[in-house]
C-alpha positions as CSV (number, residue, x, y, z in Angstrom):
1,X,-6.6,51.4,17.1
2,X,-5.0,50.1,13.9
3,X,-1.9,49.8,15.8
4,X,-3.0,47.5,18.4
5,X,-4.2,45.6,16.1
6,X,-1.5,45.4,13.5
7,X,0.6,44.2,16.9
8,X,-1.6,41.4,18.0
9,X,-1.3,40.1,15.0
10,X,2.1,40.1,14.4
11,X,2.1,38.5,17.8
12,X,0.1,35.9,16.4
13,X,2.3,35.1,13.8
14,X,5.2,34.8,15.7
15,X,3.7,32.5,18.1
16,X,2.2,30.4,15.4
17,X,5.4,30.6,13.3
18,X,7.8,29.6,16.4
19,X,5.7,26.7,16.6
20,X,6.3,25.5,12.9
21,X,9.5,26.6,13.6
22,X,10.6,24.6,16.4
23,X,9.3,21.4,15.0
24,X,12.8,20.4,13.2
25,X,16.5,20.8,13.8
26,X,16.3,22.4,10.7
27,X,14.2,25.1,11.7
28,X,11.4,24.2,8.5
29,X,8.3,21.7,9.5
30,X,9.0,18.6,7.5
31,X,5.3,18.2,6.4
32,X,5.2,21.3,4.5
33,X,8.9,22.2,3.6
34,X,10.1,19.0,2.5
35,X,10.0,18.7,-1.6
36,X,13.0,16.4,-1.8
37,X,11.9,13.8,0.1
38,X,7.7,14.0,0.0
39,X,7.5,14.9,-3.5
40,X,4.4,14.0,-5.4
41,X,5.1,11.5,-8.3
42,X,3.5,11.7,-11.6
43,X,1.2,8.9,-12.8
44,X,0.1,8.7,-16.4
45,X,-3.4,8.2,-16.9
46,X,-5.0,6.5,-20.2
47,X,-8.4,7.1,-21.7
48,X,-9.7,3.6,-21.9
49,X,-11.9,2.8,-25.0
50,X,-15.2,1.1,-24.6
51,X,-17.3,-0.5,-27.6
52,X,-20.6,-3.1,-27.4
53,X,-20.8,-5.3,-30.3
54,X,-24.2,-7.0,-31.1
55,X,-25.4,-9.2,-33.4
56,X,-29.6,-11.0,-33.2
57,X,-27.9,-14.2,-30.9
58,X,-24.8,-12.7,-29.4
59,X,-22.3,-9.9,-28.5
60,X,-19.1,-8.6,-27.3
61,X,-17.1,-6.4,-25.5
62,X,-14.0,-4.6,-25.8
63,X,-11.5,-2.4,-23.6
64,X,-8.2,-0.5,-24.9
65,X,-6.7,2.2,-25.0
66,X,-6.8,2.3,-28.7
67,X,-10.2,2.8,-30.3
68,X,-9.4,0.1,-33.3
69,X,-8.0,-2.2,-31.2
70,X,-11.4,-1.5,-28.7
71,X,-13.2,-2.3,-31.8
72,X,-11.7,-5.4,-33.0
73,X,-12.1,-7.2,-29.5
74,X,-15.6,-6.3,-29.1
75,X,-16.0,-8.1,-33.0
76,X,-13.8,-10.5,-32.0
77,X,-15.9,-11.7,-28.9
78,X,-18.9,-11.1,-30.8
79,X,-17.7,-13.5,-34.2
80,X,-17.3,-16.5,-31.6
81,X,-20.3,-16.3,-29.8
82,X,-22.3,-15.9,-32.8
83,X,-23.1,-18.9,-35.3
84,X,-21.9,-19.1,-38.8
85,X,-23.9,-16.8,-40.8
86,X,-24.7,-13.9,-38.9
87,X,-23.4,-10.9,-38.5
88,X,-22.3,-8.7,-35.7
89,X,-21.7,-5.2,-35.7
90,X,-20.1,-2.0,-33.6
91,X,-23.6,-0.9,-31.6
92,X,-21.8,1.5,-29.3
93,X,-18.0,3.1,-28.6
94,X,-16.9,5.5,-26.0
């Protein structure tokens, strides 16, 4: 019993192998054996920065990569939308 089935499935294999096989001159299916051509690049990724700045008339927003710099737009945007005298300050950062 084991035997008969230890043969069908090598049989299996060998069919579904030949198949992958015969795809290429080469003897290797491009789609899976292929690293020098399909190889996956690397992309950096950043963490972007996020903050709200609010004062009672106005606010401002700011996205960096750097949390101060995040910051400093947000007060930045705030200060000119905000008339002399008031004050706006960092409500939120992520």
């Amino acid at each position: 019993m084991k035997r008969t089935i230890m043969v069908a499935a090598l049989a299996a294999a060998a069919t579904l192998g030949g198949a992958s096989f015969a795809a290429t001159p080469s003897g290797f299916d491009s789609g899976v054996y292929s690293p020098r051509t399909d190889a996956p690049t690397l992309q950096q990724v950043y963490y972007l920065h996020h903050c709200v700045a609010h004062s009672r008339v106005a606010y401002g927003y700011g996205n960096s990569i750097s949390l101060r710099q995040s910051k400093a737009i947000a007060l930045t945007q705030c200060a000119i939308r905000t008339p002399r005298g008031l004050l706006c300050v960092i409500t939120s950062c992520s």
